[in-house]
N, C-alpha and C positions, 0 to 999 in steps of 0.2 A: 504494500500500500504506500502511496506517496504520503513523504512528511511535509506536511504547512509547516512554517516560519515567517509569521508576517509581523512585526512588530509597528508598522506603521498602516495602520488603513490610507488607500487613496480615494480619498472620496469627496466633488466636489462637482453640484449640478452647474457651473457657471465656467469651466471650464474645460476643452477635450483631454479625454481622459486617452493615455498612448501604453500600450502593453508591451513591453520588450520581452521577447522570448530567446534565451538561449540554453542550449542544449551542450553537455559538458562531458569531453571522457579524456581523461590522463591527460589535461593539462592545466594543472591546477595553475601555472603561473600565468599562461594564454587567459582563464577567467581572473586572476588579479588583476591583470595590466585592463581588459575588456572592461570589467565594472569599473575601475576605477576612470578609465573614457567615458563611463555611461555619466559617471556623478559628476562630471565636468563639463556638461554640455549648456551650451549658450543659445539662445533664443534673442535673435535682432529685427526675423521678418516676419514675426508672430507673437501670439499673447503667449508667455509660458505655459505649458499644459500640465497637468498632473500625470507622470510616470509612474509606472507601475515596470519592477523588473520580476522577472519570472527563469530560473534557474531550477533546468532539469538536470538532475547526476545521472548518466547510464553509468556510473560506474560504482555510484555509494559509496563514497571515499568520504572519510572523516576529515581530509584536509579540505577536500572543497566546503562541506560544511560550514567549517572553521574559517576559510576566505570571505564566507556571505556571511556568517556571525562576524566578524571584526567590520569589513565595508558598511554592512546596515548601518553601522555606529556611529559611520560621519557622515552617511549618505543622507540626502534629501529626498531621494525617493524612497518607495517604499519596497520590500527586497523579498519574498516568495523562494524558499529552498525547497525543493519537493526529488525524492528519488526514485526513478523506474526503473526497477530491477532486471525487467524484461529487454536484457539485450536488444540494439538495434535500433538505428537513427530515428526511423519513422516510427516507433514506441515511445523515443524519448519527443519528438515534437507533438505526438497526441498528447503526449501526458501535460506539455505547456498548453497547449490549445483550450482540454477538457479542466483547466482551474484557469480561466482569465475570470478577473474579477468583472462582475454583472455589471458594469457599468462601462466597460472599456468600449470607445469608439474605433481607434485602432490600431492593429498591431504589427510592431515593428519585427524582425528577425535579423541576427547575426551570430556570426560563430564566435566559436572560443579561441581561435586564433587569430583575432581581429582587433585591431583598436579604431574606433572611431573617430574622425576628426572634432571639434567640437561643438564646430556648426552642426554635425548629422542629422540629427532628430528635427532642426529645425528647417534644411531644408527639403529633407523629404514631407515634411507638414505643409511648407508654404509652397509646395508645387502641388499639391493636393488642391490646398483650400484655391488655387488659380485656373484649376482643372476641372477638380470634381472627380480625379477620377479613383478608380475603384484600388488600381494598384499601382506602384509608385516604385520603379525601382533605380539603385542607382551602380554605380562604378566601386568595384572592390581590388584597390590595388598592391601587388606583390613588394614587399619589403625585404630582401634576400640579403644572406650573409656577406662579410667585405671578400671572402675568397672566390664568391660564385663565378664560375666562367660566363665570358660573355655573350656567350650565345644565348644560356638560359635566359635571359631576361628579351635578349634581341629575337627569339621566337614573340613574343607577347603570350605565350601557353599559358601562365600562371595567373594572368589579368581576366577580371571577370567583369562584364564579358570579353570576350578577345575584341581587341582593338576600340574600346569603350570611348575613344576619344570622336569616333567616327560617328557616334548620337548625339545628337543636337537637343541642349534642353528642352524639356516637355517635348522633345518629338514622342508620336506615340507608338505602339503596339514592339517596345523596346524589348530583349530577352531580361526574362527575371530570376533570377535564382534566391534561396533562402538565407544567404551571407548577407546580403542587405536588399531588406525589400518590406515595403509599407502597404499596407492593405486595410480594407473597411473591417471590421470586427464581424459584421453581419453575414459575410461572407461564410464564417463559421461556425456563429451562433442560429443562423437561419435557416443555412441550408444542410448544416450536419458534416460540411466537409471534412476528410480528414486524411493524411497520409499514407500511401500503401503502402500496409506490412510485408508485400510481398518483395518490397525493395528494400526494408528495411536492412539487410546487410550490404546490398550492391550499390545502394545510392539510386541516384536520380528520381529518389518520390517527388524531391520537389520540381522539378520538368515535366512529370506526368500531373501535377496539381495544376501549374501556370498553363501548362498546355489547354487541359480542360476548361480552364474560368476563361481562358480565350476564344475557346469554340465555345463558350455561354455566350460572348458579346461580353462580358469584361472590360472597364474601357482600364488601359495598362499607359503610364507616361513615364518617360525616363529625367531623373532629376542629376544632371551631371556635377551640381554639385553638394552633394549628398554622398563624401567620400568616405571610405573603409579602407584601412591598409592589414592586408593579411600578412604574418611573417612566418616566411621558407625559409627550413630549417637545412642542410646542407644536405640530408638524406631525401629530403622531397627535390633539391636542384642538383640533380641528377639525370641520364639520360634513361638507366633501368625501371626509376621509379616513373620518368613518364610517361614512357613507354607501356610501364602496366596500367596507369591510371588511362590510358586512351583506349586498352586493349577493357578496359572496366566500362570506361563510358561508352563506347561502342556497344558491349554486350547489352546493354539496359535498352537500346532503341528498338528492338523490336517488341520487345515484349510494351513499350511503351503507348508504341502506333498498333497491336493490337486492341489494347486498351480503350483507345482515341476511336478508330477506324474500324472497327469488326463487331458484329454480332453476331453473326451465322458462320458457320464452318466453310461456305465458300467462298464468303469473305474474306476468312482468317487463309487460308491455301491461294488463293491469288495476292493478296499483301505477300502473303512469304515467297514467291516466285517472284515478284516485284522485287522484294528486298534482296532476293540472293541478287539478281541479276545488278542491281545497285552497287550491292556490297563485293562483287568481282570485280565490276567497270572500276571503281573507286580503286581497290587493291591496286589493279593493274596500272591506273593514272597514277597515281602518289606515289606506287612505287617506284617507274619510271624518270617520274620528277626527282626523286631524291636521288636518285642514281646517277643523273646529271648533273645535280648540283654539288653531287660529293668529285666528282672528276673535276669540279671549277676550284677545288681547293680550299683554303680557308676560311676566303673574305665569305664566303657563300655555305657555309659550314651553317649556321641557323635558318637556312635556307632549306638545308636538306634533312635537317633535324627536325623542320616542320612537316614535311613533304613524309618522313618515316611516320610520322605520330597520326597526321592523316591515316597511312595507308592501315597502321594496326588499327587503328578504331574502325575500319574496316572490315580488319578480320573480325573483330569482337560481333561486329551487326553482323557479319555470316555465322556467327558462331552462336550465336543468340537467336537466329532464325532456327535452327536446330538443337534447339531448347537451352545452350549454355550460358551462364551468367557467373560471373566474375564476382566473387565477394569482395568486399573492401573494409568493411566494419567487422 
């Protein structure tokens, strides 16, 4: 059973009420540096709101506990410890979902290896209240060790979304993921939404959420300045590890756009004829490309490290089409 810890009610009819939800496993110093960005957040192109932070442990650790007992203590907002035992990403973001407090308008998400700028909250709110729209997402960028080679970085692989600089404020129907991204509350209180567990080890539930509230009619706007900086640790800026994270993400898209696109079994057997033939042509481009761009030598060396990362999230969509999926959690 999840444990409450709320020492602070937020509760206030005269102001929007914002839900931060973060979801926590083995890194207890990623949610110190995290909360303590959250309690430092400035409001210039809005009325201040009443925050509400909401902190799920998949891991039940006594130190993360002990992190949100000490922050409660100077924080201004109010701080929610809650633990789900039940391994797996998409268990721990129902379990934030299923305790927002009753009065939340809405709710924000980011990871635990993120620190927020200290505008964040404020202007993912003021692209809201100029829009109206339903979800708000913004640019989550890569913070890498002083040794990182420089390619890692000169792929843009690790920036979410890749090449984020290329959305233009409030442009709309921008890609969203749950590292930073603001949405109406109602969303989940009304219509029951909620994470699939069946991605809960592999990832990508939330692509198959944004995906969905898109084909609702969803109105989605990108807030470019509404920054997140993620920090890559030397084992993630590496070429094996993103190599398997593309060979992960790949695996997840079919089972996705079944999801999306299928009801009936003839459905589901022409998507997947669809998708092999996709997931060959694709192999066979990227590979191609990277193979050229490794005979150009150096200067072109991020070039053909992108061109590989394509071609295995490739494999992963054919490999996913024939039922396999890549754990990650």
């Amino acid at each position: 059973m999840p444990e409450n810890k709320d020492s602070k009610p937020a509760t206030d009819g005269q102001r929007t009420h914002i839900s931060v939800c973060i979801c926590t496993y083995k890194r207890p110093d990623g949610l110190e540096h995290l909360l303590t960005g959250l309690c430092e957040q400035v409001f210039e192109d809005v009325e201040t709101p009443v925050i509400s932070v909401i902190v799920t442990d998949n891991e039940c650790s006594d130190k993360n506990r002990e992190i949100c007992d000490r922050i409660r203590n100077h924080c201004q907002h109010s701080l929610l410890y809650l633990q789900e035992e039940q391994r797996g990403i998409s268990y721990a973001r129902n379990t934030c979902l299923d305790n927002l407090p009753a009065n939340t308008d809405f709710v924000a998400m980011i990871d635990d290896d993120e620190i927020p700028e200290p505008g964040w909250i404020n202007h993912l709110l003021y692209a809201q209240t100029r829009t109206s729209a339903d979800i708000v997402a913004g640019p989550t960028l890569p913070v890498f060790e002083p040794d990182t080679p420089a390619w890692v970085s000169e792929t843009g692989y690790f920036c979410k979304p890749h090449h984020p600089d290329r959305y233009r404020d409030l442009e709309p129907f921008p890609p969203a993921a749950t590292c930073n991204v603001f949405m109406r509350a109602n969303i989940f209180n009304e219509n029951k939404l909620r994470f699939d567990p069946e991605l809960a080890f592999s990832g990508s539930e939330d692509k198959l959420l944004f995906q969905d509230l898109k084909q609702r009619g969803l109105q989605f706007i990108w807030a470019a300045n509404a920054i997140t900086h993620e920090s890559i640790p030397a084992g993630r800026a590496r070429l094996g590890y993103m190599l398997s994270e593309a060979l992960r993400r790949g695996s997840t898209k079919f089972y996705v756009k079944t999801r999306l696109k299928t009801s009936t079994p003839s459905q589901h057997y022409r998507l997947a004829f669809r998708s092999a033939v996709r997931s060959l042509l694709g192999i066979a481009k990227y590979g191609s490309y990277a193979g050229l761009y490794m005979l150009g030598g150096k200067p072109r060396q991020y070039k053909a490290v992108l061109n590989m990362l394509y071609a295995t999230e490739n494999i992963g969509f054919l490999g996913g089409v024939f039922g396999y999926r890549k754990n990650h959690y």
